[in-house]
C-alpha positions in Angstrom: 158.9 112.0 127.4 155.4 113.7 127.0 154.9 110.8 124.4 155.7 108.6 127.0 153.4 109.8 130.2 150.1 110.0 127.6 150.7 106.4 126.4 150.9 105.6 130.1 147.6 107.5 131.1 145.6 106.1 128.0 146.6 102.4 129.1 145.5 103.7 132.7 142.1 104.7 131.9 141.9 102.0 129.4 142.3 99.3 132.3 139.8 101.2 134.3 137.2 101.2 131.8 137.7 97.5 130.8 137.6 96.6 134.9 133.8 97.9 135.1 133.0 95.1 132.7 132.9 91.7 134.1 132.1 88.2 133.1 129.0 87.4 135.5 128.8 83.7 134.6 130.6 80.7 132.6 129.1 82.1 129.9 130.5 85.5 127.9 128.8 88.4 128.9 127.7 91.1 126.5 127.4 95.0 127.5 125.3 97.5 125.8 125.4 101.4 126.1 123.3 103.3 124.0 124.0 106.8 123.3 122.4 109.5 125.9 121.2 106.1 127.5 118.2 105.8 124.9 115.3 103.1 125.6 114.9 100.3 122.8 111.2 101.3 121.7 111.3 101.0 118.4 111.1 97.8 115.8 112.1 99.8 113.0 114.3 102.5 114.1 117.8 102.0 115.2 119.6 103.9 117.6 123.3 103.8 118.4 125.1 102.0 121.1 128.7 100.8 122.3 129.1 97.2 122.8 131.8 95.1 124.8 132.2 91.6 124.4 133.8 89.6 127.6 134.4 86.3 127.5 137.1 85.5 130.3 140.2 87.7 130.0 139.2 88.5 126.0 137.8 92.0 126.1 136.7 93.3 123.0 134.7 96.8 122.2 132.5 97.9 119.3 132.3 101.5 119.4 130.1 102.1 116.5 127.2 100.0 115.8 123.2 100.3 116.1 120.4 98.4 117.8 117.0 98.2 117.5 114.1 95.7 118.6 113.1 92.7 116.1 110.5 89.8 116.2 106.7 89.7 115.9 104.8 88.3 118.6 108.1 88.1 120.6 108.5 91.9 120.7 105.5 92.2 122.7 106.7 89.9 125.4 108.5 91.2 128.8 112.3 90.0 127.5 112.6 91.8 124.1 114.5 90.2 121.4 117.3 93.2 119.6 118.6 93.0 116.1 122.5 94.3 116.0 123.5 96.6 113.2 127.5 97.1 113.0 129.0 99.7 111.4 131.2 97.3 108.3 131.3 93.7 108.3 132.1 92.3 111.5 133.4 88.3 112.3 131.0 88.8 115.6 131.5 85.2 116.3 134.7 84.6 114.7 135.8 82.0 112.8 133.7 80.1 110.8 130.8 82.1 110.9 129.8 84.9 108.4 131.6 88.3 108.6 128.0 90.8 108.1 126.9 93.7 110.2 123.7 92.3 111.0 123.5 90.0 114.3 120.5 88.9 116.4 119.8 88.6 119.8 117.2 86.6 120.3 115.6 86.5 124.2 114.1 82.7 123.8 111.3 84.4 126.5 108.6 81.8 125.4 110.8 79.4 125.7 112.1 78.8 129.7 114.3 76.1 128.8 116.2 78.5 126.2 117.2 75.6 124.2 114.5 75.4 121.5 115.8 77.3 118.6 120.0 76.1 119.4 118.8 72.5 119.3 117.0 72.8 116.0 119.8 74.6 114.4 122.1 71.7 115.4 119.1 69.2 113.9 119.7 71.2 110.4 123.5 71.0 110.8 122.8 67.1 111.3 120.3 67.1 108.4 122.5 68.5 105.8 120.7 72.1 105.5 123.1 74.1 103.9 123.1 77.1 106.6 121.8 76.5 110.1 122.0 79.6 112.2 124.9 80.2 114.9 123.7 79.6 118.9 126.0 81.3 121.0 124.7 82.0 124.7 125.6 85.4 126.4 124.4 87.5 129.3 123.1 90.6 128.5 123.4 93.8 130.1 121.8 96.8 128.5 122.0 100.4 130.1 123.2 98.7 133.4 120.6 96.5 133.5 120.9 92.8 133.6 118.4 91.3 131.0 119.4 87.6 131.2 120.5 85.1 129.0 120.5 85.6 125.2 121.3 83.9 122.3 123.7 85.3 120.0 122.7 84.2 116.5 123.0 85.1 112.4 120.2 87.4 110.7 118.9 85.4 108.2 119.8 87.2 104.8 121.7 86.4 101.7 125.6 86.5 102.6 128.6 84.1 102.6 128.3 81.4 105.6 124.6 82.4 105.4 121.9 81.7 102.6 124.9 81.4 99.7 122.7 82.8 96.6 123.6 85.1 94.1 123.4 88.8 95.9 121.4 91.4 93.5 122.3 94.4 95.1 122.0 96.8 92.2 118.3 97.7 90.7 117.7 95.7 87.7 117.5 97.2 83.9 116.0 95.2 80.7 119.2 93.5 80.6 119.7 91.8 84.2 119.4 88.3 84.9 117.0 88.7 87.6 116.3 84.9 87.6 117.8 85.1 91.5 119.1 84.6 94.1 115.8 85.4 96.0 115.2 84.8 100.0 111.6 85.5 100.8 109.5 83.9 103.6 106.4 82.2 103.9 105.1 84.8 106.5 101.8 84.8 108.1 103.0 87.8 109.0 103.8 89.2 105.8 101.7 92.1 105.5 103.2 94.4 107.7 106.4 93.6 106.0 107.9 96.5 102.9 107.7 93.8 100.0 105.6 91.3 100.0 102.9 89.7 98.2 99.8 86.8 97.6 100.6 83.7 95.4 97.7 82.1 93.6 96.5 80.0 96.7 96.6 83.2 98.8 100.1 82.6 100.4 101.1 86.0 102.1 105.2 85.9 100.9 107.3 88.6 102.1 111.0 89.0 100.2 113.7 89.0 102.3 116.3 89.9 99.1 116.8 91.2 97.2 116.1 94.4 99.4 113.4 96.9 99.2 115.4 99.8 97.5 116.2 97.7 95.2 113.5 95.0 94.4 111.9 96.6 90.8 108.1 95.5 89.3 110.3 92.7 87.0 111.7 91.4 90.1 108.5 90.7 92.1 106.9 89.4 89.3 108.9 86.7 88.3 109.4 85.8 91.5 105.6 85.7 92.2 105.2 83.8 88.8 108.0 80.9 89.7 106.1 80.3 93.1 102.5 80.3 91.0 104.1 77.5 89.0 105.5 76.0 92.2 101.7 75.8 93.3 100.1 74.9 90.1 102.7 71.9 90.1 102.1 70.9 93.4 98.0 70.9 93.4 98.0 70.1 89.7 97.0 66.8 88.6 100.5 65.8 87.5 101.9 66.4 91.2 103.7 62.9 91.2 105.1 63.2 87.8 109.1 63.7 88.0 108.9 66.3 85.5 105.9 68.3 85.5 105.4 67.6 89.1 106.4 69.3 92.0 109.4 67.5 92.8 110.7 69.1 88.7 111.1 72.4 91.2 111.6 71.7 95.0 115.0 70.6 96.0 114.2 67.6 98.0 117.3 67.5 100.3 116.4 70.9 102.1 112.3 70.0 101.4 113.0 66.7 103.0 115.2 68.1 105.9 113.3 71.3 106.9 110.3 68.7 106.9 111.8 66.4 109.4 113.2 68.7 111.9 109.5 70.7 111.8 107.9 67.5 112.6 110.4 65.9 114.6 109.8 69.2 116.7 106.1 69.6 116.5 106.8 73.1 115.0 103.7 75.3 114.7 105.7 77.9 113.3 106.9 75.6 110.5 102.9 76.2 108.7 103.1 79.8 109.7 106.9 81.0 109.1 109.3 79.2 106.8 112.2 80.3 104.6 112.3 79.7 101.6 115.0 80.9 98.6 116.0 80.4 94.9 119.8 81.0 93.1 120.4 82.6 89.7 119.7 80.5 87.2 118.9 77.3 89.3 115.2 76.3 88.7 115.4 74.3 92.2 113.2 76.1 95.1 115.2 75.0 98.4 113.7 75.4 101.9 115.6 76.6 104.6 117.1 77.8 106.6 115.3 76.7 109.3 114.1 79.4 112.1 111.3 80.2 114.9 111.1 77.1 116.7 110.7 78.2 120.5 107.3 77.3 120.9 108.3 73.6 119.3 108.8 70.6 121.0 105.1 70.6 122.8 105.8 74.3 124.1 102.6 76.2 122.2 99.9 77.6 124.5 98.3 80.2 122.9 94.6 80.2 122.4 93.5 82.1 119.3 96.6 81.6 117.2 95.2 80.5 113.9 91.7 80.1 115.1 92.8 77.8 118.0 90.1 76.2 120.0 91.3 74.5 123.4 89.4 71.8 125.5 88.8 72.6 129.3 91.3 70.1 130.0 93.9 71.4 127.9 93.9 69.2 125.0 94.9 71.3 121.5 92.9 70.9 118.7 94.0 73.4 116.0 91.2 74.3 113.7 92.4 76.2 110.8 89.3 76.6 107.8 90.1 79.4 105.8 93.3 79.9 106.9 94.9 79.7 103.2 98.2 81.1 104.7 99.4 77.0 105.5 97.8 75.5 102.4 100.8 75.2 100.4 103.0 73.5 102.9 100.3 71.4 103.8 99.6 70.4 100.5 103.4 69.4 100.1 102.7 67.3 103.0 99.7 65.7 101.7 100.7 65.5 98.2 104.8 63.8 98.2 103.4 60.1 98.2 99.4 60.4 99.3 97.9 56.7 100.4 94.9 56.2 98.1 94.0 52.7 99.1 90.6 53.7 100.9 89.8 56.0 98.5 86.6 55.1 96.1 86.9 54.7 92.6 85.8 58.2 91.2 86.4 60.1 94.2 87.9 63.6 94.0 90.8 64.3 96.0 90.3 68.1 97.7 92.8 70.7 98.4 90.0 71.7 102.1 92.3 71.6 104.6 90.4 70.9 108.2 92.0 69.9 111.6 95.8 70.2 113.0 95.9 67.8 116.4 98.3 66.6 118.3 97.3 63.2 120.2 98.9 62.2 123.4 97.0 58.8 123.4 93.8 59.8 125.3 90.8 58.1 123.2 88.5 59.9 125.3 90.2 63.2 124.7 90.5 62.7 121.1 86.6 61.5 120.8 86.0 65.7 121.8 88.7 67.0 119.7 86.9 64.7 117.0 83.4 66.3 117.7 84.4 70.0 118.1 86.2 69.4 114.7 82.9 68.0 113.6 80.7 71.1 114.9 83.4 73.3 113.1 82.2 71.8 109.7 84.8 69.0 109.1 82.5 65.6 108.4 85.5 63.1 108.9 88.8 62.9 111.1 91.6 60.9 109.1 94.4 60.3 111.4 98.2 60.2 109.9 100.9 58.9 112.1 104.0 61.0 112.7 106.8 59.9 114.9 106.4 62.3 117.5 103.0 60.6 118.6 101.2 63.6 116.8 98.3 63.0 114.5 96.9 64.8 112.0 93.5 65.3 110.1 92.1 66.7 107.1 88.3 66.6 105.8 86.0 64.5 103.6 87.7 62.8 100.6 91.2 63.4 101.7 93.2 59.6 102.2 95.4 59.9 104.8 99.1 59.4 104.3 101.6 57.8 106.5 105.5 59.3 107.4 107.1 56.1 105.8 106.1 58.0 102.4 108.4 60.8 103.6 111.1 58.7 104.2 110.9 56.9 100.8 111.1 60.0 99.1 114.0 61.5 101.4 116.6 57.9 100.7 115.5 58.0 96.8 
């Protein structure tokens, strides 16, 4: 009988706890406590929490995990984005999506329609990327306090459903096949990151996995070394040639599709952030998956972001000289099937990369775009024609190239 009353008292208090947690839209709402009701501060440190998950009458509690704050620039907006650290492997978003204890939820802030990054990760489903992250909208209340929408999505790192490489999770000796699976990142900000280093053309790469207690000296070498060879592929004189050329190396599926759905978007990001990763003993470089695209789809206002020079009448002319940190996406760009009709017999083709614009039609406009770009030290403006409208320019010597080329290369 005592048995009996204490069963009845813990489903008592159980339905009064699970009554203070509502559903405050259509949407499932998410609840976070953190222990001794601790302020997220911190990028790097976690603290722990309880979480409840309501969506409808389905009520389900996590009472062990950790949660700290993510993101780079977005960290230092008002709506802070939280990375989610469960105790074991958890299905967060049940089936079909990876079973991991790390989760993001990412605040969108810069983005007020909240929609940029979900309907990018549905472009990369429709592309054929082999992982596109989840989008699952909740509300989010944290400490009592009603944060707003967020979007539930995967941490991109090396797991089933996720980037599906070989794991090296052990350090290496003389004897391991470290030839992968790497994820690293083309990261502008890469620095500040605990492995990372400079290719040959200065790209800042950060490595994502295998992790930093574990990465050894062999490791980060050959990795370093296979994207050296990438480079030296791509700018080498041979770039066209199916074997020594770059396209020996990149896979052009995942090339071809995180291409499209970074210019389809107008991505910034996609020159500044991009994902990149490598299996064990596959000599294919595949890009993906594809993430960071809320300030896509004409949403990018900032002024100084790679030495960014604005018009008074708001017309974006993105100067980037010196700014070696897009040079090999560019070049991939510029270099998959270049148009070299106006180019002079003799002349030398350039790696200089000058001008980024995008052109909404207005000659006049375009005409002081053309002579700030010519004051920055950039003698001609070649225009290439993308589909969003967009053009784009480089300097002297450079023939401009045309999308068609991207889509011969993508049906081949």
């Amino acid at each position: 009988m005592k048995r009996f009353f204490i069963g009845i008292l813990f489903c008592l208090v159980s339905v009064v706890c699970m009554a203070q947690y509502d559903q405050l839209t259509n949407i499932p709402t998410v609840y976070i406590e953190t222990y001794g009701n601790k302020s997220v501060t911190s990028k790097t440190t976690y603290i722990y929490a309880t979480l409840t998950y309501v969506d409808g009458s389905n009520i389900v509690q996590y009472d062990s995990l950790q949660i700290r704050g993510r993101g780079n620039s977005t960290w230092n907006l008002a709506k802070k984005p939280y990375r989610l650290k469960f105790h074991e492997s958890t299905k967060f978003l049940g089936k079909g999506y990876a079973k991991n204890k790390s989760w993001t939820l990412l605040a969108n802030h810069g983005d007020k329609s909240l929609l940029r990054n979900a309907v990018t990760f549905t472009m990369g489903d429709f592309l054929g990327q082999p992982f596109s992250p989840a989008a699952h909208f909740v509300d989010l209340v944290l400490n009592g306090t009603y944060l707003g929408n967020y979007q539930v999505s995967d941490q991109v790192n090396v797991d089933n459903k996720r980037v599906e490489v070989y794991e090296q999770e052990e350090v290496a000796t003389d004897t391991t096949n470290i030839t992968g699976g790497y994820l690293v990142e083309v990261d502008g900000f890469g620095t500040s990151e605990e492995v990372y280093f400079r290719t040959n053309k200065n790209l800042i790469v950060s490595v994502k996995s295998p992790d930093e207690d574990v990465i050894n000296t062999a490791q980060r070498n050959y990795i370093k070394q296979y994207l050296n060879n990438f480079e030296s592929s791509l700018f080498g004189a041979s770039f066209t040639d199916p074997e020594y050329g770059y396209r020996a190396i990149a896979d052009s599926a995942t090339l071809m599709s995180w291409y499209i759905a970074t210019e389809l978007s107008a991505n910034v990001d996609g020159f500044w952030s991009t994902y990149l990763y490598k299996d064990q003993d596959d000599p294919r470089l595949y890009f993906g998956p594809l993430w960071d695209y809320d300030i896509a789809y004409n949403n990018f206002l900032a002024r100084d972001f790679l030495n960014l020079s604005v018009s008074t009448d708001g017309y974006r002319c993105f100067f980037t000289h010196g700014i070696q940190q897009v040079e090999l996406l560019v070049g991939i760009v510029f270099k998959i099937k270049p148009d070299t009709s106006s180019q002079e017999d003799g002349e030398e083709d350039t790696d200089g990369f000058g001008i980024f614009a995008f052109d909404d039609g207005d000659d006049e406009r375009k005409e002081r775009c053309h002579q700030q770009d010519t004051d920055n030290g950039v003698i001609e403006f070649f225009e290439v024609e993308f589909p969003h409208g967009g053009s784009f320019g480089r300097g002297q010597k450079v023939p401009p190239i045309r999308f068609s080329a991207f889509l011969d290369l993508f049906v081949r």
